[in-house]
C-alpha positions in Angstrom: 0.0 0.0 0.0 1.0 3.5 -1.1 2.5 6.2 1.8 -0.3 8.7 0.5 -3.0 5.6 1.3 -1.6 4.7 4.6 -2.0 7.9 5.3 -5.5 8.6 4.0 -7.0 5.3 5.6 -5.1 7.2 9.1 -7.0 9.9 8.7 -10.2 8.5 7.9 -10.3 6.3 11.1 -9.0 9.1 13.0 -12.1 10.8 12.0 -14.1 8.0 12.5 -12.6 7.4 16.2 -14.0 11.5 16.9 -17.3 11.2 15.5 -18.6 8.4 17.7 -16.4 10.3 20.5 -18.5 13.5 19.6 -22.0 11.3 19.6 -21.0 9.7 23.1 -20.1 13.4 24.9 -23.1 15.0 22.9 -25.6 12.5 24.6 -23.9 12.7 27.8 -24.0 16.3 27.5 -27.6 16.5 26.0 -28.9 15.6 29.6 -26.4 17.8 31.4 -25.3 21.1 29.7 -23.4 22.3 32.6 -20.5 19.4 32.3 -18.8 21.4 29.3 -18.2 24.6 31.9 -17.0 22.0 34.7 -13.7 20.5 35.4 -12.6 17.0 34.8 -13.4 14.9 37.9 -10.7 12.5 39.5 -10.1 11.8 42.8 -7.6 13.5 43.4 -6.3 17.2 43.2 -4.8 17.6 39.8 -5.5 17.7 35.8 -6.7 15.6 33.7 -9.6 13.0 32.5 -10.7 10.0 34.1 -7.7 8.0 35.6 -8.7 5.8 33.0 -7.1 8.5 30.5 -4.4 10.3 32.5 -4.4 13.8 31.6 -0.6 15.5 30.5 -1.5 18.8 32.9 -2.4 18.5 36.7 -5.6 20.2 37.3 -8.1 19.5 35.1 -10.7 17.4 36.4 -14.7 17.6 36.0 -17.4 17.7 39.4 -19.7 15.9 37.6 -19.2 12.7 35.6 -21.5 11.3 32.7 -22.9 7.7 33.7 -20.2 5.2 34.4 -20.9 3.7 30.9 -20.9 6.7 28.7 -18.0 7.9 30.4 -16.1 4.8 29.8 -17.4 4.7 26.4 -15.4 8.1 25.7 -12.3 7.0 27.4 -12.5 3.9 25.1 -12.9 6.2 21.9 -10.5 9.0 23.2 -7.8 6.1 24.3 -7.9 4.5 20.2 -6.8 7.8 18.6 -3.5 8.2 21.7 -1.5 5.8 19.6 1.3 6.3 22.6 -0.9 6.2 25.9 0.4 9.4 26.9 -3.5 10.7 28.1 -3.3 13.4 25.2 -4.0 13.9 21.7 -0.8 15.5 19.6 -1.7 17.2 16.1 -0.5 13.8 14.5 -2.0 11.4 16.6 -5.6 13.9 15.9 -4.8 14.3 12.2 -7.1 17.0 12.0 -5.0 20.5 12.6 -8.5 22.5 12.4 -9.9 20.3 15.0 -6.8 20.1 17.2 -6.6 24.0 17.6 -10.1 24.2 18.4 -9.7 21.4 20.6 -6.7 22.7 22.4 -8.6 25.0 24.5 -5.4 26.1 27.0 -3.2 26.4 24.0 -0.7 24.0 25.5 0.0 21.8 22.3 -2.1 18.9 23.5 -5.8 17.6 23.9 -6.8 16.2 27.1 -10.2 14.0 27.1 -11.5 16.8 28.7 -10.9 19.3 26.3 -12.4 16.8 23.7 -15.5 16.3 26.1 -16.3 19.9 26.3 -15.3 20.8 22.7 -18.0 18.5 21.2 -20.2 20.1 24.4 -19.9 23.6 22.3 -20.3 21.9 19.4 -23.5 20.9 20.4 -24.8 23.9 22.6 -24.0 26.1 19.1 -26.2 24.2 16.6 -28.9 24.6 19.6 -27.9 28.3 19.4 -26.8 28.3 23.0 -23.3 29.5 22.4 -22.8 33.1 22.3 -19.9 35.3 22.5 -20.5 38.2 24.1 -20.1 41.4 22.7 -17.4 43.7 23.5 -15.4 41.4 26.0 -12.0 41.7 24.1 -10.5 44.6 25.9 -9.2 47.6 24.0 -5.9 47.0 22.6 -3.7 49.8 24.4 0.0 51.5 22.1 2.1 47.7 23.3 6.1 48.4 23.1 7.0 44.5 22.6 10.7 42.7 23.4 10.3 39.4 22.4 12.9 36.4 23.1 15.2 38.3 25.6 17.2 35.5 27.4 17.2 35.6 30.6 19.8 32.3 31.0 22.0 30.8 28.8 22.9 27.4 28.9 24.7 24.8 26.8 22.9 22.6 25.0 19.7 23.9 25.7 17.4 26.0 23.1 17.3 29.5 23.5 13.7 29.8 23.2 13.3 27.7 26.3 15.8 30.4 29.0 14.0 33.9 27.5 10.8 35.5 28.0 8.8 38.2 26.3 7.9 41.7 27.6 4.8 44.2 26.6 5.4 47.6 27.9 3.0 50.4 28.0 4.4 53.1 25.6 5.9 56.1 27.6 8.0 56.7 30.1 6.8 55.6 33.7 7.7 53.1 36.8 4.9 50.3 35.9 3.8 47.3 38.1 5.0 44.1 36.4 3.1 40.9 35.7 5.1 37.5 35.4 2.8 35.1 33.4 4.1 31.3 33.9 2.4 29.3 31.1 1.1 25.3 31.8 1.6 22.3 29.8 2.7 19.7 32.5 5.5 20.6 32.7 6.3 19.3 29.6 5.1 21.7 26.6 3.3 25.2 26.5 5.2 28.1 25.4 5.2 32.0 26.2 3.8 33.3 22.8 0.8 30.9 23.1 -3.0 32.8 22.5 -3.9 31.6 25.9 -0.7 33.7 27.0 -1.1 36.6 25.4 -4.8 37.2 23.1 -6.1 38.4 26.3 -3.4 39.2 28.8 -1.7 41.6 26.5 -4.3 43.9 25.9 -5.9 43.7 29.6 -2.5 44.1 31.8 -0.7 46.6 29.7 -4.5 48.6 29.2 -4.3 48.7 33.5 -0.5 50.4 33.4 1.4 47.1 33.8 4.1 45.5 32.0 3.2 41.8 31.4 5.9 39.4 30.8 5.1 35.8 29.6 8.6 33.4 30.6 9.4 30.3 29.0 11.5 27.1 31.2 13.2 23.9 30.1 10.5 21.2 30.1 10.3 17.6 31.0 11.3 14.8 30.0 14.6 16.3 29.2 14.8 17.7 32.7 13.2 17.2 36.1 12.7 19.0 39.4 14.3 21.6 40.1 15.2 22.2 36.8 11.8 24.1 35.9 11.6 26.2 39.0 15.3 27.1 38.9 14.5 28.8 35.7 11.7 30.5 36.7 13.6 31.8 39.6 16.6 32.6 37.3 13.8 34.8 35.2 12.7 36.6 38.0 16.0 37.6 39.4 17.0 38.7 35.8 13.8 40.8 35.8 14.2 42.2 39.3 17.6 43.5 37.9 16.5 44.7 34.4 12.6 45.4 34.3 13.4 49.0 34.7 15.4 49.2 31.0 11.4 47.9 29.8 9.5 50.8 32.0 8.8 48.2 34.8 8.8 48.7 38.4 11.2 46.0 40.2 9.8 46.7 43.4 6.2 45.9 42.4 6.6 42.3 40.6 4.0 40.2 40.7 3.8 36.2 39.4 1.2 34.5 38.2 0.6 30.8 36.5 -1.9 28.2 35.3 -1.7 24.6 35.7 1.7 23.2 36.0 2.9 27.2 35.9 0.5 27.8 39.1 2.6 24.8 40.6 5.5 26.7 40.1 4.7 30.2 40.6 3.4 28.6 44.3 6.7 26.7 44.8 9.2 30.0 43.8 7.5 32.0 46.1 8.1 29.4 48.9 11.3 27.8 48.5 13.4 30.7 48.8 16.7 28.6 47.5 15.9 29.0 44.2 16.0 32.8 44.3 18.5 32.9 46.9 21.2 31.3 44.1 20.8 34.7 42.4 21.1 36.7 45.3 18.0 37.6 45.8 14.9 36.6 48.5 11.3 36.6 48.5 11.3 39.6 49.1 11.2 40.5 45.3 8.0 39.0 44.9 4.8 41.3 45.6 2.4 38.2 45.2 1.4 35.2 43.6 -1.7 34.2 41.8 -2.1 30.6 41.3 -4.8 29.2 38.9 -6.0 26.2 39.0 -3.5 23.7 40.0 -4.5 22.6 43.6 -2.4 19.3 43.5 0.7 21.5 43.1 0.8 22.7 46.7 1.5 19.5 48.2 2.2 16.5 45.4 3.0 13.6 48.1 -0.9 14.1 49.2 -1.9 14.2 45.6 0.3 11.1 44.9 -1.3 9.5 48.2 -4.7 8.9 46.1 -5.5 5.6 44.8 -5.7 7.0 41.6 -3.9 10.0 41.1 -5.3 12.2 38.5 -2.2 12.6 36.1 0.2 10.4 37.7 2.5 9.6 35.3 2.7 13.5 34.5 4.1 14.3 38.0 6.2 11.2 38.1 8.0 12.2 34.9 8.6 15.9 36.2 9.5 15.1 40.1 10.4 11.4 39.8 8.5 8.4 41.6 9.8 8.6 44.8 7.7 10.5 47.7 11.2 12.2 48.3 11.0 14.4 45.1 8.1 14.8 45.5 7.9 16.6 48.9 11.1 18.8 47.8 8.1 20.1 44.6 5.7 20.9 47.1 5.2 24.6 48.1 3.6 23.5 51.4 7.2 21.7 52.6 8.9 25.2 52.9 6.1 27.6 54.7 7.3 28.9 57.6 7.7 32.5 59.2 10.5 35.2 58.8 10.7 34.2 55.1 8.8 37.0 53.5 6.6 34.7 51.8 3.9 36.7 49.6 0.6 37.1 50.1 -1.7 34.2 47.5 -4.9 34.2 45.7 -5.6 30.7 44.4 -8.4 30.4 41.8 -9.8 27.1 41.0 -12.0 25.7 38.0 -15.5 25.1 39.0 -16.3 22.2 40.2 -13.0 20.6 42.1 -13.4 17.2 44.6 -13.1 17.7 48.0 -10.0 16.2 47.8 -8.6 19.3 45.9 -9.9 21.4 48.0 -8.7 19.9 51.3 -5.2 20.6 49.7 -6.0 24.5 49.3 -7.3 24.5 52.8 -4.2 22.9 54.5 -2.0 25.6 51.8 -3.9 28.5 53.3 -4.1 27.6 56.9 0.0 27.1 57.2 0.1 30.1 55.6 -1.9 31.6 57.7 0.0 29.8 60.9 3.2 32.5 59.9 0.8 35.4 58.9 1.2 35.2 55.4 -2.4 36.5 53.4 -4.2 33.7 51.4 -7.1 33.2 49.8 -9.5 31.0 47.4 -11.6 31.7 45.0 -13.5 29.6 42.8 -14.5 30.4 38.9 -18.3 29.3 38.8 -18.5 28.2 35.2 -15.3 27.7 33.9 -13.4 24.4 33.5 -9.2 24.1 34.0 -9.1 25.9 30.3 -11.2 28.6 31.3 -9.8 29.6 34.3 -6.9 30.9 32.0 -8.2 31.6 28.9 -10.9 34.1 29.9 -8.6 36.2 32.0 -9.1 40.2 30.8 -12.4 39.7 29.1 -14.4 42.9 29.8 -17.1 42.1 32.3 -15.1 38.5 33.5 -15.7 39.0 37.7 -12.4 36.8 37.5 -9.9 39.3 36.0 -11.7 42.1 38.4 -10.7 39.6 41.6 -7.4 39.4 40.3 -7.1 43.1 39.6 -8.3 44.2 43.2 -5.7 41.6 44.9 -2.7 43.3 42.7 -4.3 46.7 43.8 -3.9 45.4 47.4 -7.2 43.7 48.9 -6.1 41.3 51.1 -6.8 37.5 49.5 -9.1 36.7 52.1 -11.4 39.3 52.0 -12.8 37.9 48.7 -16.0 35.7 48.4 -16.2 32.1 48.0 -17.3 31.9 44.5 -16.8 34.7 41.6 -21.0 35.3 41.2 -21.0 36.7 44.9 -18.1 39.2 44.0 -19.2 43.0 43.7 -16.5 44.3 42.3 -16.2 48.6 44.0 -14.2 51.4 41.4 -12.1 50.2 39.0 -8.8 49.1 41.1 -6.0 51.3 39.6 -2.6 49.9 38.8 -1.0 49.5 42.6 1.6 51.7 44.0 3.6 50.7 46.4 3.4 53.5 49.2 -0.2 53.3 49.5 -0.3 49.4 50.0 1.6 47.5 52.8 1.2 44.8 51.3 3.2 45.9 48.3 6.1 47.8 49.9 7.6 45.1 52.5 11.6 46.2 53.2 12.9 47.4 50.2 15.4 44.8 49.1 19.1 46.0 48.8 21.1 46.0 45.8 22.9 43.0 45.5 26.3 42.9 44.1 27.2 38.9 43.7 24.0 38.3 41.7 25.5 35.9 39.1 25.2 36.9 35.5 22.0 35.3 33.1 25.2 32.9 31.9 25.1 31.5 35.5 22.5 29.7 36.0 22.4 27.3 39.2 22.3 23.8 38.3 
């Protein structure tokens, strides 16, 4: 048989394989239309689909299931087009790159059996005429001075793309509060310059007077822990240091991630020897929003689940033994005097109880050495979502994460978005009229090693 035949008969039962995957979810989701808003379900705090389909990112996971048969009739269907058992669809395994972006809902270069659940969901709810995008919620986009690929590391052997990140500036002169986006992807794919990085964030955080930057890190399986939080730590120190040559304020950073990137942003902001190998402390950091990886804060509980949603995922990036694991928990290093920052932690609708025991225990040590935390939970939107919709105009969302960079105190906010009432527009912060934002100033270091010097 011919190459062009092997792959035309691919193709066709690839297509095949989705359509009775899209009849199976659209009968499901005929007799529940919320399921497409919620999170995968699994018992346990992270990402994914059913543990019968672990999912490549820790955290997405919906609160309610179709019937045991229907779902397992999807996993079945989902499971025959993942030629390598990884849990996700890559654009070969789909062999459809129109369906695969659509798909892709988090932009992280794969498609979890959620994201093919609740893309056949919208599929449905649109020929019912029940999908509508509302208008005006693409924010205005603002005069953007971009600085794209600016290494923050260099390292040999690795590709420069993964040791740089990418900076928008408001045009003008001025002292701006900074924005540190850490993308997701399990800790093995996603990239800075994805949509779900920038289509929004862009527009929304330089429109408010802040310079956004969007970093990149090495990625598994070619590294493991620490490797991935050293070079978010080795971005942040090379920020702290040169934000001001990009109109940015080094003593107003703030960090932010989704997914495996919350995971990280949590951890860097706890385990202050990542930071401290540049010189620098925690100090630096102004605070942390973390969306939508619950699992993250402590992966030996997570791990402690019969069935950990996305097993193999965390296994791959921290190893399998509970040692590693504990070391890539953010929980293992809260403690007092260390300047940890205060935390909002946003979570897709929806999450076990098991997730949110997690939280809890994340926020009460914090709370044991005074440090502000607090979680909120995004009614309606599954682990894409909680990303994605981030500065849409009218999103109650992006206005709780505005107000905590403006300096509301975490805990302050309600326990679900709908119950927020958002007061003025929060202005971009400044640090002498928010205590929260102006901790000691930190000194100027003079051993901070150059980006060449990255700790190994």
């Amino acid at each position: 048989m011919s190459r062009a035949a092997l792959l035309g008969m691919r193709v066709a039962v690839a297509a095949l394989a989705l359509a009775v995957l899209a009849a199976a979810v659209a009968a499901a989701q005929a007799t529940d239309a919320a399921a497409e808003s919620a999170a995968p379900s699994v018992d346990s705090a992270t990402p994914g689909a059913a543990p019968a389909v672990p999912a490549a990112d820790p955290a997405a996971v919906p609160p309610a299931e179709p019937a045991a048969g229907e779902r397992m009739s999807v996993a079945e269907r989902f499971k025959s087009l993942d030629r390598n058992g990884d849990g996700r669809l890559d654009k070969d395994e789909l062999a459809r790159p129109d369906l695969f972006e659509q798909m892709d809902r988090d932009g992280d270069g794969a498609v979890t059996a959620d994201e093919a659940r609740a893309f056949v969901a919208r599929r449905a709810r649109a020929a019912a005429g029940g999908m509508k995008v509302a208008e005006g919620e693409r924010p205005p986009m603002p005069e953007v001075v971009r600085k794209l690929n600016i290494p923050y590391a260099r390292m040999e052997g690795v590709e420069p793309n993964l040791l740089s990140l990418d900076v928008y500036s408001p045009s003008g002169a001025g002292k701006h509060p900074v924005m540190v986006m850490v993308h997701g992807g399990g800790w093995s794919a996603g990239d800075k310059a994805l949509p779900a990085m920038t289509q929004l964030k862009v527009p929304h955080f330089v429109g408010h007077g802040y310079v956004y930057v969007s970093i990149n890190y090495r990625l598994s399986p070619k590294v493991v822990h620490p490797a991935h939080v050293q070079d978010v730590a080795a971005a942040l120190a090379y920020l702290y240091d040169h934000v001001a040559e990009y109109g940015g304020d080094p003593d107003r950073l703030f960090i932010m991630g989704h997914s495996a990137g919350a995971h990280l942003v949590g951890l860097v902001a706890t385990d202050d020897r990542h930071l401290k190998a540049h010189g620098k402390d925690l100090r630096i950091i102004k605070g942390v929003v973390s969306l939508d990886n619950p699992g993250g804060f402590d992966i030996p509980r997570l791990m402690d689940s019969p069935t950990p949603a996305g097993g193999r995922v965390y296994e791959t990036a921290f190893g399998a033994e509970p040692k590693g694991w504990k070391d890539a928990s953010a929980i293992t290093y809260v403690a007092k005097d260390k300047h940890i920052p205060p935390m909002l932690i946003i979570l897709g609708e929806g999450r076990p109880e098991s997730a949110r025991q997690i939280v809890a225990a994340m926020i009460a040590a914090l709370a044991k050495v005074g440090v502000s935390a607090g979680v909120v939970e995004a009614v309606g939107k599954d682990h894409g979502g909680v990303n994605m919709d981030i500065g849409k105009v009218g999103d109650a969302e992006t206005a709780i994460i505005l107000a905590f960079l403006s300096g509301t105190d975490p805990r302050t906010f309600p326990a679900r978005t709908t119950e927020y009432k958002p007061p003025a527009a929060p202005a971009a912060p400044a640090a002498s009229e928010n205590p929260a934002l102006s901790p000691e100033k930190v000194s100027p270091d003079s051993g901070t090693p150059a980006p060449s010097e990255k700790p190994e």
